[in-house]
N, CA, C and O atoms as CSV, one atom per row, in Angstrom:
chain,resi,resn,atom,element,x,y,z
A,1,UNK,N,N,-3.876,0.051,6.524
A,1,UNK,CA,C,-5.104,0.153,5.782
A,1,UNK,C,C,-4.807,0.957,4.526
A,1,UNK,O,O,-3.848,1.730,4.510
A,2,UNK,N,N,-5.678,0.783,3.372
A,2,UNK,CA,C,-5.072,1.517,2.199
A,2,UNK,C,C,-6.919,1.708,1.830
A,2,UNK,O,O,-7.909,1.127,2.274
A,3,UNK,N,N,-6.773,2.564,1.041
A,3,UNK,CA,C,-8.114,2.635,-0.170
A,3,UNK,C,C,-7.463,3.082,-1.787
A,3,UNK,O,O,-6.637,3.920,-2.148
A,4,UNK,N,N,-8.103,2.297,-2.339
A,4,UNK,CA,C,-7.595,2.313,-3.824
A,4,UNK,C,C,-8.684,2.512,-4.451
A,4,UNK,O,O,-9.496,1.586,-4.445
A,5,UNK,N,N,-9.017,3.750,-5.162
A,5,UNK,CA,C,-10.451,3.536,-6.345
A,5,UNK,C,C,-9.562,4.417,-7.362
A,5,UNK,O,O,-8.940,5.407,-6.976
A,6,UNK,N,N,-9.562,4.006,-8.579
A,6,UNK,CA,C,-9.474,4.731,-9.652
A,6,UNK,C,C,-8.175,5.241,-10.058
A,6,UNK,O,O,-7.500,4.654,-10.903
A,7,UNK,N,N,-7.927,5.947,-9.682
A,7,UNK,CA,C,-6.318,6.936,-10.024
A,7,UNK,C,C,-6.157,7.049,-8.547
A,7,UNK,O,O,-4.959,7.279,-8.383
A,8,UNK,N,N,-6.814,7.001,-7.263
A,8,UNK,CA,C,-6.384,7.218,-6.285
A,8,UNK,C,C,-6.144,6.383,-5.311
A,8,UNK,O,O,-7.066,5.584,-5.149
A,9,UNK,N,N,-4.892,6.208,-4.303
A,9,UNK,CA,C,-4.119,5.493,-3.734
A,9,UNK,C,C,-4.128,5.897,-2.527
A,9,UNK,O,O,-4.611,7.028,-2.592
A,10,UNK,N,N,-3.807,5.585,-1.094
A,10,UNK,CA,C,-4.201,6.151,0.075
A,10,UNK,C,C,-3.870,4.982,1.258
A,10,UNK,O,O,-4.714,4.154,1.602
A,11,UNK,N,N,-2.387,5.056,1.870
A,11,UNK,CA,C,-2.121,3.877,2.544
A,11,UNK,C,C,-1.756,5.138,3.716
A,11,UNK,O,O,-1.205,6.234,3.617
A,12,UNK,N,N,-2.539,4.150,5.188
A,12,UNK,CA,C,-1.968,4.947,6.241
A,12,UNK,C,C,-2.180,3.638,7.424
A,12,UNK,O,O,-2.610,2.508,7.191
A,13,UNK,N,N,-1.677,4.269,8.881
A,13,UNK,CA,C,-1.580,3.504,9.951
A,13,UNK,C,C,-3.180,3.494,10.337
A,13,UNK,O,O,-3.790,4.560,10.419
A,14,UNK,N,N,-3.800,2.273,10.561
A,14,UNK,CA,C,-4.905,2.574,11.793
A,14,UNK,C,C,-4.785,1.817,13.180
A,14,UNK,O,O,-5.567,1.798,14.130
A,15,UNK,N,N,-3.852,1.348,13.040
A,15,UNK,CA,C,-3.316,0.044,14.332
A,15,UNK,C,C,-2.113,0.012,14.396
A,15,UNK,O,O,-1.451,0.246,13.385
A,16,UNK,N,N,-1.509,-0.287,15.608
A,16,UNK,CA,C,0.032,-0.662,15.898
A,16,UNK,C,C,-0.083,-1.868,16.970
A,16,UNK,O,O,-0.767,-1.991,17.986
A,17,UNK,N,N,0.677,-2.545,16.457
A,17,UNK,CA,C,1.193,-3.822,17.526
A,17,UNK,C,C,2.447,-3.882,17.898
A,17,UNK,O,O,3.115,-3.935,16.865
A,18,UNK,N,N,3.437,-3.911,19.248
A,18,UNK,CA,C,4.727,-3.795,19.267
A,18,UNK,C,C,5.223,-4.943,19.762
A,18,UNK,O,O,4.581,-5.227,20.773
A,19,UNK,N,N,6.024,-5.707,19.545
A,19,UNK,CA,C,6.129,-7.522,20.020
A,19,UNK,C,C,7.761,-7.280,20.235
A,19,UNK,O,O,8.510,-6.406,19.799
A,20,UNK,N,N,8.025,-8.610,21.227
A,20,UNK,CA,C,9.173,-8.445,21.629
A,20,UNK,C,C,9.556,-9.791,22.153
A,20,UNK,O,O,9.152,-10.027,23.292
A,21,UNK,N,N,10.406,-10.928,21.428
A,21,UNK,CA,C,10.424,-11.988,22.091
A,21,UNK,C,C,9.260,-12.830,21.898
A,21,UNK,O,O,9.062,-13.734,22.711
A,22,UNK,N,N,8.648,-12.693,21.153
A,22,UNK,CA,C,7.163,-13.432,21.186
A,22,UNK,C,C,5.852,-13.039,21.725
A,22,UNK,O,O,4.726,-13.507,21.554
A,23,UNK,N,N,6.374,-11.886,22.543
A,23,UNK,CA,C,5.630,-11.488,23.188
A,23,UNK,C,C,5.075,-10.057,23.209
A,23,UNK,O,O,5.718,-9.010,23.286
A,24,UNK,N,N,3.358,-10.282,23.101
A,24,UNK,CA,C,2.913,-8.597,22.673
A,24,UNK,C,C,3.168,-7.553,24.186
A,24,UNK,O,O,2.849,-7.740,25.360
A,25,UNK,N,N,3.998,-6.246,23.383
A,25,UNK,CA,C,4.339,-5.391,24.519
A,25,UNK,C,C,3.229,-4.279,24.531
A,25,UNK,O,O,2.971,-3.668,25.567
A,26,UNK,N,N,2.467,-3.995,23.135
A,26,UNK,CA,C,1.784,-2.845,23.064
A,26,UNK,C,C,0.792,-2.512,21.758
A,26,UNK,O,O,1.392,-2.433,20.686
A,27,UNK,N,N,-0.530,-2.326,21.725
A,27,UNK,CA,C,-1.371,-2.460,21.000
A,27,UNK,C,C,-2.163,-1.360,20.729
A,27,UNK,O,O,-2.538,-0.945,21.826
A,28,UNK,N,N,-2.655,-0.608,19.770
A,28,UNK,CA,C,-3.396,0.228,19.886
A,28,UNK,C,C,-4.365,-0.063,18.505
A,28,UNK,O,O,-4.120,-0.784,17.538
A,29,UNK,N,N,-5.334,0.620,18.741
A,29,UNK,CA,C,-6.082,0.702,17.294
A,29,UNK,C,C,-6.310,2.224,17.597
A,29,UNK,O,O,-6.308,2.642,18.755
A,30,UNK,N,N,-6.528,3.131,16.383
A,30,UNK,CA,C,-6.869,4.330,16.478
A,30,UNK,C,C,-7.632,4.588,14.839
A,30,UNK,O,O,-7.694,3.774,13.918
A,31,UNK,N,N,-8.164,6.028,14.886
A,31,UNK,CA,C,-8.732,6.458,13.340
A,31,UNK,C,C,-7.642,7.062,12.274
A,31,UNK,O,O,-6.467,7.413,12.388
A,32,UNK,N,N,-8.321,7.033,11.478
A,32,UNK,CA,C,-7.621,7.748,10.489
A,32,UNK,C,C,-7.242,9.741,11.007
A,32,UNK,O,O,-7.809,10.439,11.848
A,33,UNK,N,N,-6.279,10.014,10.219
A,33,UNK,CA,C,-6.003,11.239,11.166
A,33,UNK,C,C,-6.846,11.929,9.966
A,33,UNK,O,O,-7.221,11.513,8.869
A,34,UNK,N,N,-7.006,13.397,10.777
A,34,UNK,CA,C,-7.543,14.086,9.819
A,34,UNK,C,C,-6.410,14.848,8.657
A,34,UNK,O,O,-6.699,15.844,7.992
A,35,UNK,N,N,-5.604,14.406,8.625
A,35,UNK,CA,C,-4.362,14.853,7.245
A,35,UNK,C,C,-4.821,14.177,6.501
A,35,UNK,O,O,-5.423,14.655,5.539
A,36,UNK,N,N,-4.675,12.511,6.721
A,36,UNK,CA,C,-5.315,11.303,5.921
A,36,UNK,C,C,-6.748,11.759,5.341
A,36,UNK,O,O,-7.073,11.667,4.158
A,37,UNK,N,N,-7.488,12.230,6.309
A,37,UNK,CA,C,-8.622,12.127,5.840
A,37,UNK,C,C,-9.145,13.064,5.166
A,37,UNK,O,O,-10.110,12.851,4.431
A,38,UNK,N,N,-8.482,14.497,5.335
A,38,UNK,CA,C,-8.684,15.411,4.512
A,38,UNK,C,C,-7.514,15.348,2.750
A,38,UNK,O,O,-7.183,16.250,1.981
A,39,UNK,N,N,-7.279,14.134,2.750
A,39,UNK,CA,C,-6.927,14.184,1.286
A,39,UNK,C,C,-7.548,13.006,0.451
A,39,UNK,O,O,-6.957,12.639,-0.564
A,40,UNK,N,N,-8.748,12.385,0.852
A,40,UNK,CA,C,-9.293,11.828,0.889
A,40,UNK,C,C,-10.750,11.963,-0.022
A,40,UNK,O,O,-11.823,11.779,0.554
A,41,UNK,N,N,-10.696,12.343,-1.686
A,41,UNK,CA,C,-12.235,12.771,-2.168
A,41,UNK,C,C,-13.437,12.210,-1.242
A,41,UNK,O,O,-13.603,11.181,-0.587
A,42,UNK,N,N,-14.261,13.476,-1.523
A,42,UNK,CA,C,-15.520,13.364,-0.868
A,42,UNK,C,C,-16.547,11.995,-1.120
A,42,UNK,O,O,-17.242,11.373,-0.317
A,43,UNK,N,N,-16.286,11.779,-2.850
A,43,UNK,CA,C,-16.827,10.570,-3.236
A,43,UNK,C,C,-16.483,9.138,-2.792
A,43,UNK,O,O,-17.238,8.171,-2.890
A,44,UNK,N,N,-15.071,9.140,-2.221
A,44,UNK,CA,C,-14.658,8.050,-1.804
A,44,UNK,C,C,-14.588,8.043,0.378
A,44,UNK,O,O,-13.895,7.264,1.032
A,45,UNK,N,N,-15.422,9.025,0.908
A,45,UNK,CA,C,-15.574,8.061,2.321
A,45,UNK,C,C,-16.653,7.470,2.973
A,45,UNK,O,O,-16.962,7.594,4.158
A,46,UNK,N,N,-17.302,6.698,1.944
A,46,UNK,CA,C,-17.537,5.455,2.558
A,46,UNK,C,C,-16.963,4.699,2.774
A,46,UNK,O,O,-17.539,3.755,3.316
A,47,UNK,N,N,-15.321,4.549,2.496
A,47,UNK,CA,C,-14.294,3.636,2.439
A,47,UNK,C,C,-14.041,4.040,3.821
A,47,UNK,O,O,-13.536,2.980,4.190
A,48,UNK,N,N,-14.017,4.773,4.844
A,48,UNK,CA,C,-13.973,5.297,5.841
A,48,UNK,C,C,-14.874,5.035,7.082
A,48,UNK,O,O,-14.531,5.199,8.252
A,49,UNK,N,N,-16.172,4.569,6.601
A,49,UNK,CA,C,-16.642,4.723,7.506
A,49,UNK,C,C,-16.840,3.893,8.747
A,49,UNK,O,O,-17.374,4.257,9.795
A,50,UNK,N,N,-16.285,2.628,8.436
A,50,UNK,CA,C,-15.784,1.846,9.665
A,50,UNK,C,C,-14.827,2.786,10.167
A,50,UNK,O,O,-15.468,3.244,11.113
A,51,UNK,N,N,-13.730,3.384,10.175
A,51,UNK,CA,C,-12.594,3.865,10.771
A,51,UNK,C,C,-12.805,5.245,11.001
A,51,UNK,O,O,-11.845,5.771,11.562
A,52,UNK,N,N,-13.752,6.003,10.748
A,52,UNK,CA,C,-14.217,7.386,11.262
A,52,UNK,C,C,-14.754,7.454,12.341
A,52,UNK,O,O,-15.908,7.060,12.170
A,53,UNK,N,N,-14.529,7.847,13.840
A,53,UNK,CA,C,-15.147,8.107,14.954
A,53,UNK,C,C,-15.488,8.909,15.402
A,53,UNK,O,O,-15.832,9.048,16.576
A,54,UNK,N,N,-15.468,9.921,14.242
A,54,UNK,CA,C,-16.056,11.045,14.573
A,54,UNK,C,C,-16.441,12.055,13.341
A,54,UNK,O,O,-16.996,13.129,13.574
């Protein structure tokens, strides 16, 4: 997932898929961490708010 507005850039993990042979071994979805999210202007998290769970 990334957010891009303006001068600011912001690519991080919110999902992992691990495959092996064709075949899915391991899946997760999770949130943004709060490192990510604390560098994150205040003006820009609504870009967040699908992926904030808390």
């Amino acid at each position: 997932m990334f957010i891009q507005e303006g001068d600011f850039f912001l690519a991080y993990w919110d999902q992992i898929t691990v495959w092996h042979n064709n075949k899915e071994l391991f899946s997760k979805d999770f949130e943004i961490s709060h490192f990510a999210f604390d560098l994150v202007p205040e003006e820009l998290h609504w870009h967040l708010k699908e992926v904030r769970k808390h």
